[in-house]
C-alpha positions in Angstrom: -11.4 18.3 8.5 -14.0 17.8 11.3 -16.8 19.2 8.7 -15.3 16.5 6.2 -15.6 13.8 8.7 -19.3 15.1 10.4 -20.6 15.1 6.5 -19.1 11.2 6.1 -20.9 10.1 8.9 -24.1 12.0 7.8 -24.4 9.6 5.1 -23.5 6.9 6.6 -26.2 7.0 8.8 -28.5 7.9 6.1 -27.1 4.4 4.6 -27.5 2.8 7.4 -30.9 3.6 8.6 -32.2 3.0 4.7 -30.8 -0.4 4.6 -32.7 -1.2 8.3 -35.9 0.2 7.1 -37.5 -3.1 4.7 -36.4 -5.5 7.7 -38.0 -3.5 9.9 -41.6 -2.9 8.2 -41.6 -6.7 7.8 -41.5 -7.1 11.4 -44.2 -4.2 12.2 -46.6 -5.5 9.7 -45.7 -9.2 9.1 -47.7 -10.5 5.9 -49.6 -6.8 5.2 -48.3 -5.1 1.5 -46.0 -7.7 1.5 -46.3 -8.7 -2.5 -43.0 -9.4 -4.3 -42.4 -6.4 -6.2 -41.7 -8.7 -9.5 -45.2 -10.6 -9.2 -43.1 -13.6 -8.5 -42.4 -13.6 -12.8 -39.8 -15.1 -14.3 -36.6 -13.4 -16.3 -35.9 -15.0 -19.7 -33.9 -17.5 -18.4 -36.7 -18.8 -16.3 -35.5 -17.5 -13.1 -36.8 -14.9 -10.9 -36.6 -11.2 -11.6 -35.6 -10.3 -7.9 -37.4 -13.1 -6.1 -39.6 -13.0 -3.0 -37.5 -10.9 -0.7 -37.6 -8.2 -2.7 -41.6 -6.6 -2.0 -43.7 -3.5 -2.8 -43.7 -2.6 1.4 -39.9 -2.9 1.6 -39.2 -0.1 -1.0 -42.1 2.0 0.5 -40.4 1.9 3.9 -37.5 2.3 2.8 -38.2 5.7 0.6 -40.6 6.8 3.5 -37.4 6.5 5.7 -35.3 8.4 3.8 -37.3 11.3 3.5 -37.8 11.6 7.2 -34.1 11.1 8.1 -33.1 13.0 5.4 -35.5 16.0 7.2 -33.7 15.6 10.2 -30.3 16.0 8.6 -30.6 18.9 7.5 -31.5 18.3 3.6 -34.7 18.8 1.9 -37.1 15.6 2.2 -37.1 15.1 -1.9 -33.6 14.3 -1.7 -34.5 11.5 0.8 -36.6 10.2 -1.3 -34.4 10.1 -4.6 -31.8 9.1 -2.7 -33.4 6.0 -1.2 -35.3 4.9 -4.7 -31.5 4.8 -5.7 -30.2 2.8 -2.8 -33.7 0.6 -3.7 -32.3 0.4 -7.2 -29.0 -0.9 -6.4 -30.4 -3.6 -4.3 -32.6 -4.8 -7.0 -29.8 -5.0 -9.0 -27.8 -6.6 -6.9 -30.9 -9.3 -6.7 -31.2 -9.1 -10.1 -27.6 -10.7 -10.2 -27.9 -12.6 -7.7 -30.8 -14.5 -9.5 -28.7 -14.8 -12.9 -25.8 -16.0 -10.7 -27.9 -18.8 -9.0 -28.2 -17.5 -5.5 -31.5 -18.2 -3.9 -33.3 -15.1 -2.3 -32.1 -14.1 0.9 -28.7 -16.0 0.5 -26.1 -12.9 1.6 -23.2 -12.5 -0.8 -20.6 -9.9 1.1 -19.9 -6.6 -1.1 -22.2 -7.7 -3.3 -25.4 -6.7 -1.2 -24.0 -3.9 -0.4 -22.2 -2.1 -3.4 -24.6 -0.9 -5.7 -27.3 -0.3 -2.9 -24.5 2.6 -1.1 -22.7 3.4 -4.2 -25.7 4.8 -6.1 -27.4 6.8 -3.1 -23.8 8.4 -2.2 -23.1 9.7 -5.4 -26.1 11.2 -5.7 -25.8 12.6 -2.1 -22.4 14.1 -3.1 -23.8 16.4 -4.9 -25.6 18.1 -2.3 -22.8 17.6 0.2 -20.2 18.6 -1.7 -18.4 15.2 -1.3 -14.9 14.6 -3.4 -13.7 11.3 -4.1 -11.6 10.3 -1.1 -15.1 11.0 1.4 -17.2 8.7 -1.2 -14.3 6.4 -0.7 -13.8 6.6 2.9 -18.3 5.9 3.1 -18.0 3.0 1.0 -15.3 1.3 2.9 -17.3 2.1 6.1 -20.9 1.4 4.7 -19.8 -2.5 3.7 -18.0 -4.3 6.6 -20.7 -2.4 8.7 -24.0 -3.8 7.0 -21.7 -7.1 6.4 -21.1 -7.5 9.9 -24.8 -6.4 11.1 -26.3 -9.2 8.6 -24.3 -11.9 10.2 -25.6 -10.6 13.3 -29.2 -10.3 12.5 -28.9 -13.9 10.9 -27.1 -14.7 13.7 -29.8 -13.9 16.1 -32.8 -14.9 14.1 -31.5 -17.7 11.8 -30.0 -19.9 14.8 -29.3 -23.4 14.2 -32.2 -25.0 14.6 -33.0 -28.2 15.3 -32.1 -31.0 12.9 -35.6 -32.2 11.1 -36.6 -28.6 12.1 -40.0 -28.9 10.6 -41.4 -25.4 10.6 -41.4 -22.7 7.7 -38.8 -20.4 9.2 -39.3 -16.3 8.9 -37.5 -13.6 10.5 -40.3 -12.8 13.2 -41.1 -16.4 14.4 -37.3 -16.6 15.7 -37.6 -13.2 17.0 -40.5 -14.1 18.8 -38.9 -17.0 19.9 -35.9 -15.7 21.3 -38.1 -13.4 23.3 -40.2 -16.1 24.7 -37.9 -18.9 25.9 -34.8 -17.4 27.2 -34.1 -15.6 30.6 -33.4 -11.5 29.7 -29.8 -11.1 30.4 -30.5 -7.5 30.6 -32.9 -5.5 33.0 -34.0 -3.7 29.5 -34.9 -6.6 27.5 -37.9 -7.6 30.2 -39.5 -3.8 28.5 -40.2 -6.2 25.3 -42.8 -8.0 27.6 -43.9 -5.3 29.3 -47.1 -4.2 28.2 -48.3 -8.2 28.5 -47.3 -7.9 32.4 -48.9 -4.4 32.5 -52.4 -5.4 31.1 -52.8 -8.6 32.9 -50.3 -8.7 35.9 -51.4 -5.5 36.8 -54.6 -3.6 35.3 -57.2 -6.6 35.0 -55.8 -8.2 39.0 -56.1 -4.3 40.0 -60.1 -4.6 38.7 -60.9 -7.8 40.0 -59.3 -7.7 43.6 -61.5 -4.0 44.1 -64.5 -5.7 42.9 -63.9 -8.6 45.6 -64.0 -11.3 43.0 -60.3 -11.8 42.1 -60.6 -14.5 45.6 -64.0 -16.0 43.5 -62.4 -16.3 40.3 -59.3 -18.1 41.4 -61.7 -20.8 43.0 -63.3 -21.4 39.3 -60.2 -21.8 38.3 -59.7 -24.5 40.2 -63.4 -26.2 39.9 -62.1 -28.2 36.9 -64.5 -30.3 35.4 -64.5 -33.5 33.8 -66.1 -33.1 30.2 -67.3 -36.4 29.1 -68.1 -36.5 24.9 -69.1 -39.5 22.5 -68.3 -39.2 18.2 -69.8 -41.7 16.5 -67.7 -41.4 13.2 -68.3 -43.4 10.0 -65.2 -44.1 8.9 -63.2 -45.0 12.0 -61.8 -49.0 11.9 -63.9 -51.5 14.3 -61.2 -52.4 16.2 -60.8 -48.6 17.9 -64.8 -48.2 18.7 -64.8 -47.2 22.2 -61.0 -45.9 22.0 -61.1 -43.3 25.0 -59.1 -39.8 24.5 -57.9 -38.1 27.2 -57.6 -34.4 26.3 -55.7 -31.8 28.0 -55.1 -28.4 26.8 -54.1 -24.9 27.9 -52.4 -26.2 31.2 -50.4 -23.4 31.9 -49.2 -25.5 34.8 -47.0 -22.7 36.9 -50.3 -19.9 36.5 -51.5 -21.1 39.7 -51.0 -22.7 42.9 -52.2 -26.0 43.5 -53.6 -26.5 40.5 -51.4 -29.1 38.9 -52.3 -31.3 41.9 -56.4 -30.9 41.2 -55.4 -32.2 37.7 -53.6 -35.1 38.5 -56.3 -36.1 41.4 -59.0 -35.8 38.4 -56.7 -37.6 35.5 -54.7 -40.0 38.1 -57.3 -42.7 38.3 -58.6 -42.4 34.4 -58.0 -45.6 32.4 -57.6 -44.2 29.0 -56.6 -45.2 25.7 -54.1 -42.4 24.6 -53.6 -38.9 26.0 -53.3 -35.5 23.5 -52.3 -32.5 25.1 -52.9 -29.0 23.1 -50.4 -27.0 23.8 -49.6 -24.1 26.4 -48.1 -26.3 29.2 -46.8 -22.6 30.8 -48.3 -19.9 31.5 -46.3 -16.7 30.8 -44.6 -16.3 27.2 -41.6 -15.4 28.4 -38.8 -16.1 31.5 -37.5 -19.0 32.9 -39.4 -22.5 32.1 -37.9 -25.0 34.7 -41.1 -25.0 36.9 -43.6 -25.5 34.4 -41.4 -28.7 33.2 -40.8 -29.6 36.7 -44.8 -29.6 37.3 -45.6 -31.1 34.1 -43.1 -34.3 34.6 -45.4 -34.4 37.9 -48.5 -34.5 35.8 -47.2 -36.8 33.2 -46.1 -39.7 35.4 -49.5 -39.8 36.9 -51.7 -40.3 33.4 -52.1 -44.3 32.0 -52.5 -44.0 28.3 -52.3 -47.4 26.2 -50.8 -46.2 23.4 -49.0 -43.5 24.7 -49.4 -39.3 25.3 -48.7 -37.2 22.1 -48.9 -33.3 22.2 -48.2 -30.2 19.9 -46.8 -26.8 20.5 -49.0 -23.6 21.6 -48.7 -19.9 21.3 -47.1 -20.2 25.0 -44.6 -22.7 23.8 -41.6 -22.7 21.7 -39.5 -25.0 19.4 -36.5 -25.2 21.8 -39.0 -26.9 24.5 -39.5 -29.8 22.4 -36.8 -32.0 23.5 -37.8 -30.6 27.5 -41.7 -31.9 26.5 -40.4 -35.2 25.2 -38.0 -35.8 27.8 -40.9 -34.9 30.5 -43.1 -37.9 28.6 -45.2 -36.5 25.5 -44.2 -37.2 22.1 -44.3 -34.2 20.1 -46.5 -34.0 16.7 -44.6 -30.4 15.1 -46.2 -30.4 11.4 -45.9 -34.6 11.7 -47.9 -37.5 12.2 -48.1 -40.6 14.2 -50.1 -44.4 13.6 -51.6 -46.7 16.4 -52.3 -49.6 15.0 -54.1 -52.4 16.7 -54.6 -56.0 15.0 -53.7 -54.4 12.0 -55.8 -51.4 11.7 -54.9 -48.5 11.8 -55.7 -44.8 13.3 -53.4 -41.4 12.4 -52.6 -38.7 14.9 -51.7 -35.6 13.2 -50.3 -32.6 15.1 -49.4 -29.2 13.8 -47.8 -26.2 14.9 -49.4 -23.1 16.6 -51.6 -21.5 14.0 -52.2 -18.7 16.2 -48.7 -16.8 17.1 -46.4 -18.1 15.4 -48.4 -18.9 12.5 -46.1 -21.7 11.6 -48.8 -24.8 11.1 -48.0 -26.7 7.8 -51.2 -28.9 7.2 -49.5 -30.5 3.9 -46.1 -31.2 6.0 -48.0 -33.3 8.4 -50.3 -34.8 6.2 -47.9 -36.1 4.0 -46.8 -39.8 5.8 -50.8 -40.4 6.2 -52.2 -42.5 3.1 -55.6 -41.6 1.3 -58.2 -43.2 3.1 -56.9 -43.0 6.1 -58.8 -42.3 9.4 -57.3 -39.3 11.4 -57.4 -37.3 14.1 -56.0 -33.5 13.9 -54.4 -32.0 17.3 -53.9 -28.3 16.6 -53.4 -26.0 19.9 -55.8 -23.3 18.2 -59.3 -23.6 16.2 -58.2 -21.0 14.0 -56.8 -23.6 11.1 -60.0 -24.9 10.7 -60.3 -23.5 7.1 -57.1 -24.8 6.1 -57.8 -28.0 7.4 -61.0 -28.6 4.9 -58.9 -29.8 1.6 -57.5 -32.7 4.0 -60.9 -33.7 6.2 -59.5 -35.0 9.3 -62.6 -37.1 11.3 -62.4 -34.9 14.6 -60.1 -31.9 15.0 -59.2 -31.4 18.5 -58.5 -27.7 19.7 -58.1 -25.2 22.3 -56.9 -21.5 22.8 -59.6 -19.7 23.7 -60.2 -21.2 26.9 -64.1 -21.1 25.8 -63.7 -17.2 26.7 -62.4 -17.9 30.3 -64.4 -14.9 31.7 -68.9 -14.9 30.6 -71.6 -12.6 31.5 -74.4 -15.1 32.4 -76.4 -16.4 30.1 -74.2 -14.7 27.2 -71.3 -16.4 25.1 -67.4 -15.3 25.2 -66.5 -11.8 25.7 -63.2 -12.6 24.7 -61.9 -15.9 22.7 -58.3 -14.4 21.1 -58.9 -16.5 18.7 -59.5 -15.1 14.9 -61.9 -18.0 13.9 -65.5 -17.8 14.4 -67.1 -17.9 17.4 -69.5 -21.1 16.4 -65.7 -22.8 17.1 -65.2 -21.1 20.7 -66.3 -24.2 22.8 -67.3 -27.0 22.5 -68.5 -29.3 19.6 -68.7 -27.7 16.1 -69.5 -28.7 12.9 -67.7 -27.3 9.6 -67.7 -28.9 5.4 -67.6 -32.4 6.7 -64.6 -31.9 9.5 -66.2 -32.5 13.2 -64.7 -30.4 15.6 -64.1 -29.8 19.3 -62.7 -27.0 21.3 -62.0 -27.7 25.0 -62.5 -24.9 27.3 -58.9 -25.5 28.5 -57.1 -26.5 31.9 -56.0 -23.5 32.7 -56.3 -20.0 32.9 -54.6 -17.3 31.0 -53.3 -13.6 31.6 -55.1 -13.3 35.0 -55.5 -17.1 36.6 -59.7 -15.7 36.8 -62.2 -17.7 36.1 -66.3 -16.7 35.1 -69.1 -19.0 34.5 -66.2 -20.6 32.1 -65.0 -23.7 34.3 -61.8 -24.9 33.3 -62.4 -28.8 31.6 -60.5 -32.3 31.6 -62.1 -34.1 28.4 -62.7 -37.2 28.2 -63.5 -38.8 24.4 -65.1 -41.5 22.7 -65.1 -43.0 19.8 -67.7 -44.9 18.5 -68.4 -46.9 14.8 -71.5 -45.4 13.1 
């Protein structure tokens, strides 16, 4: 009897662990391989095959898992491997159904998922195990409530209720990511999935500088912030808002370091301005508890005079849940959306999108789509890296930040380091690209270590003038 039940939960493992694997490769490798496996083409009755969900890296994993688990089970790896292509072809069955049936992809449908996708693989198994009907019965009415319960969990965790006019494209990993970045662990062990962040800066770079004696230097850059003064004279922008001043503040990462939300507000405090844009990244580790950045921001925000107002949008250091804490604090916030100032009836658009550079979530066409053709409009994005993507739709200035213009510069040389997958001509500073005037401020701030190098942090100041 105990062989009976040791061979049961064999497979059920094996089940288990094959059904993991496709979720699992998609958040190890994100986009990579990850081609619907039915070239997104139709069925005869003009639906999808399988739809997108089902992809050419999902049943690679998953056969790739099978024979390794399979290996460690005692059976030979072949049988892994036949035996997950048939658990891979009951799921795209079971999509195949669920496509004739009108489910979209991804939708769960309980038994459903799961029947043909451990029916198929444990029959085959059974042979090999010597399995007789009541053990195939006893795995199947395991296998089911178990994967039906641990999908309502995983959508559960990463498919929380978001917020109503929720207005980023939703996957798996941006939640994931989310979840890790804005909520307090409430176990030691979850702080281990940001520990090789707190290793590499917290630890190894502040190790480097403080032997070389320049860590005490580079905190004083830090807070030598500069006041970056730039004029645009752009052709299309309405005569009533030539000489409209931007203040623009980026990379803030408030709580970093001590003392240096009070140079900021002595620097911005006494600014007449005509609106205020802030870029993102008002904190400055990506995960723990948020209160004192918000509590130092409020500080900030009370202390800037904008005409028409201080808009922001979301960085890599930020998160969705923040939004109402940002709005709250002061600083309407642009996710994928737009925003008029009008002035004696003309009118000027401020477009903000979400972080292009972490969670990859910026939707150009979602927050382009209240502005009319013609239009004169200015694009807040916390990173340069949509800069590309932001051609078909020729905003007049495209405001940026991220890199912190390197943060750290041999003399004389450019950026060592920008973490930023654009080209470096869009590192700091003004830039020019297909029409679109650009400018990426060095930043606020400073990231990972709070170390500055020949890289002062800046407070920009911009003007706009009529051609």
């Amino acid at each position: 009897m105990r062989y009976n039940v040791v061979e049961i939960i064999k497979v059920i493992i094996f089940l288990l662990w094959i059904n993991f694997m496709p979720p699992l490769a998609n958040l190890i490798w994100k986009e990579a391989m990850n081609q619907p496996l039915d070239g997104n083409r139709l069925w005869f009755d003009g639906r999808p095959i399988f739809g997108s969900n089902k992809t050419i890296r999902g049943i690679l994993a998953a056969i790739a898992g099978g024979a390794t688990l399979l290996l460690l089970l005692g059976l030979q790896w072949w049988v892994g491997v036949v035996a997950a292509g048939l658990a891979m072809t009951g799921d795209l069955l079971t999509s195949f159904i669920k496509r004739r049936l009108h489910y979209a992809p991804g939708k769960p449908v309980g038994i459903l998922d799961q029947l043909f996708e451990g029916l198929f693989p444990t029959l085959y198994l059974a042979l090999f195990l010597n399995l007789v009907w009541w053990q195939i019965l006893a795995i199947m009415l395991l296998f089911i409530p178990i994967t039906l319960l641990g999908s309502r969990f995983w959508h559960f965790v990463i498919y929380r209720p978001e917020m109503k006019n929720y207005t980023r494209i939703i996957r798996s990993t941006v939640r994931l990511r989310e979840w890790r970045a804005c909520h307090m662990p409430v176990a030691r062990w979850h702080t281990l999935l940001n520990f090789p962040n707190f290793i590499f800066h917290r630890i190894a770079l502040t190790w480097i500088f403080k032997v070389s004696g320049l860590y005490e230097q580079g905190i004083r850059n830090s807070l030598d912030i500069r006041r970056q003064e730039e004029t645009f004279i752009l052709h299309s922008l309405p005569q009533e808002f030539d000489g409209m001043r931007i203040l623009f503040l980026t990379d803030l990462h408030l709580d970093g370091l001590p003392g240096l939300t009070e140079v900021i507000i002595d620097r911005v405090k006494e600014m007449d301005v005509d609106i205020c844009l802030i870029g993102g990244d008002v904190r400055m580790d990506v995960y723990g508890p948020v209160a004192p950045s918000l509590r130092l921001l409020r500080r900030l925000l009370v202390n800037i005079r904008a005409r028409h107002g201080i808009y922001g949008v979301l960085g890599n250091h930020d998160c969705i849940e923040l939004v109402p804490d940002f709005e709250e604090a002061g600083m309407l916030m642009l996710v994928n959306d737009a925003q008029s100032i009008v002035r004696n009836n003309e009118t000027i658009w401020i477009i903000g999108i979400d972080d292009p550079n972490y969670y990859k979530v910026h939707n150009l066409e979602m927050a382009f789509r209240k502005v009319p053709d013609g239009a004169f409009t200015i694009l807040i994005a916390h990173s340069p890296e949509a800069y590309d993507e932001a051609v078909p739709y020729q905003p007049h200035l495209y405001l940026c930040g991220h890199t912190h213009g390197g943060q750290i510069r041999l003399p004389g040389r450019g950026p060592i380091y920008t973490n930023s997958r654009a080209p470096r001509f869009t590192a700091a500073g003004r830039w020019h690209y297909k029409g679109i005037e650009g400018y990426t401020s060095r930043g606020v701030g400073a990231s990972g270590v709070p170390l500055r190098f020949n890289c002062p942090g800046e407070i920009s100041l911009i003007t706009l003038r009529v051609a």
